[in-house]
matplotlib code that plots the C-alpha trace (Angstrom):
import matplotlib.pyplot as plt

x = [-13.2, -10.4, -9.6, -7.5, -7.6, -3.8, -3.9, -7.0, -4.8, -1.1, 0.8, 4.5, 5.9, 5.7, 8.8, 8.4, 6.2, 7.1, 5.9, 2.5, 1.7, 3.2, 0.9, -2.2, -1.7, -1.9, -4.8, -6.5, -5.3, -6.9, -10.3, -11.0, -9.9, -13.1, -15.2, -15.0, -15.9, -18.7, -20.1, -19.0, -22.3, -25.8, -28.3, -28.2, -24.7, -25.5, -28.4, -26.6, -25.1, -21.7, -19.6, -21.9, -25.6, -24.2, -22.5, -25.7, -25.4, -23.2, -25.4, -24.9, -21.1, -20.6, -23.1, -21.1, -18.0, -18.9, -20.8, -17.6, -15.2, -17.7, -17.8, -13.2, -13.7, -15.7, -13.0, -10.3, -12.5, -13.0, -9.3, -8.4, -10.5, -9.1, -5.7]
y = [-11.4, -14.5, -16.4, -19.5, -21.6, -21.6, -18.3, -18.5, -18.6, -17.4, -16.0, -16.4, -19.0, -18.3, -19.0, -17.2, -15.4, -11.8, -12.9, -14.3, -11.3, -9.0, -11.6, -11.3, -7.4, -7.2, -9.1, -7.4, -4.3, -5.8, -6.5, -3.1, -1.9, -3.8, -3.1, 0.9, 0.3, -1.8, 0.7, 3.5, 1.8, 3.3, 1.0, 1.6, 0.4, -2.5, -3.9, -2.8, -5.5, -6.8, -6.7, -9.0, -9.8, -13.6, -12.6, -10.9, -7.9, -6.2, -7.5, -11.3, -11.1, -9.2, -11.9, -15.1, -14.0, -13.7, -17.2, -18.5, -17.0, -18.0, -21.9, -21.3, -20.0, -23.3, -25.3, -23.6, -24.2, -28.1, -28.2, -26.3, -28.6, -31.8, -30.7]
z = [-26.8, -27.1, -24.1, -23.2, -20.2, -20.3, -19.6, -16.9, -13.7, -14.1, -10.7, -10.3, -8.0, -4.1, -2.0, 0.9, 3.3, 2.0, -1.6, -0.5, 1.3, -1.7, -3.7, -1.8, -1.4, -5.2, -5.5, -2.4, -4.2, -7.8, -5.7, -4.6, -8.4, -9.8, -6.9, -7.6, -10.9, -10.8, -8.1, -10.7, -13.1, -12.8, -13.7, -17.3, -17.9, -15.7, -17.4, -21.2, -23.8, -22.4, -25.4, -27.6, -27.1, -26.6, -23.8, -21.9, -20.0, -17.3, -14.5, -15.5, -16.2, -12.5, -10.9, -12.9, -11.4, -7.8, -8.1, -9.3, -7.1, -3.9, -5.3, -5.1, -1.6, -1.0, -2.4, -0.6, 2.6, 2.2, 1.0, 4.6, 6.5, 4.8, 5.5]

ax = plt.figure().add_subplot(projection="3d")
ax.plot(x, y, z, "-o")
ax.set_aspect("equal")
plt.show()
């Protein structure tokens, strides 16, 4: 697994109302993607190696990115109420 920063967080540039939503509908639709996978693991797969041994195990990865999306939310929350 190679990964780049640059590469983290690319979306196209929003104009308009009809692009946001069309943006948010294909992350909404993105969303729902990985939740019917992850619910598509029985317990074996979750608890198995992710990849390399390094990288711990399903359960981890899953848990790391709903931690990191709910610390976002928070940001997006403080940013609201600053604004």
């Amino acid at each position: 697994m190679e990964a780049s920063d640059k590469e983290s967080f690319t979306v196209p540039h929003v104009e308009n109302d009809s692009q946001w939503e069309t943006f948010l509908q294909e992350i909404l639709a993105k969303a729902e993607r990985l939740a019917f996978s992850i619910e598509q693991l029985d317990e074996t797969q979750l608890f198995a190696v992710f990849d390399h041994e390094k990288y711990g195990n399903y359960y981890r990865n899953i848990l790391g990115v709903i931690e990191h999306t709910q610390y976002h939310l928070g940001q997006i929350a403080l940013l609201k109420k600053m604004i």
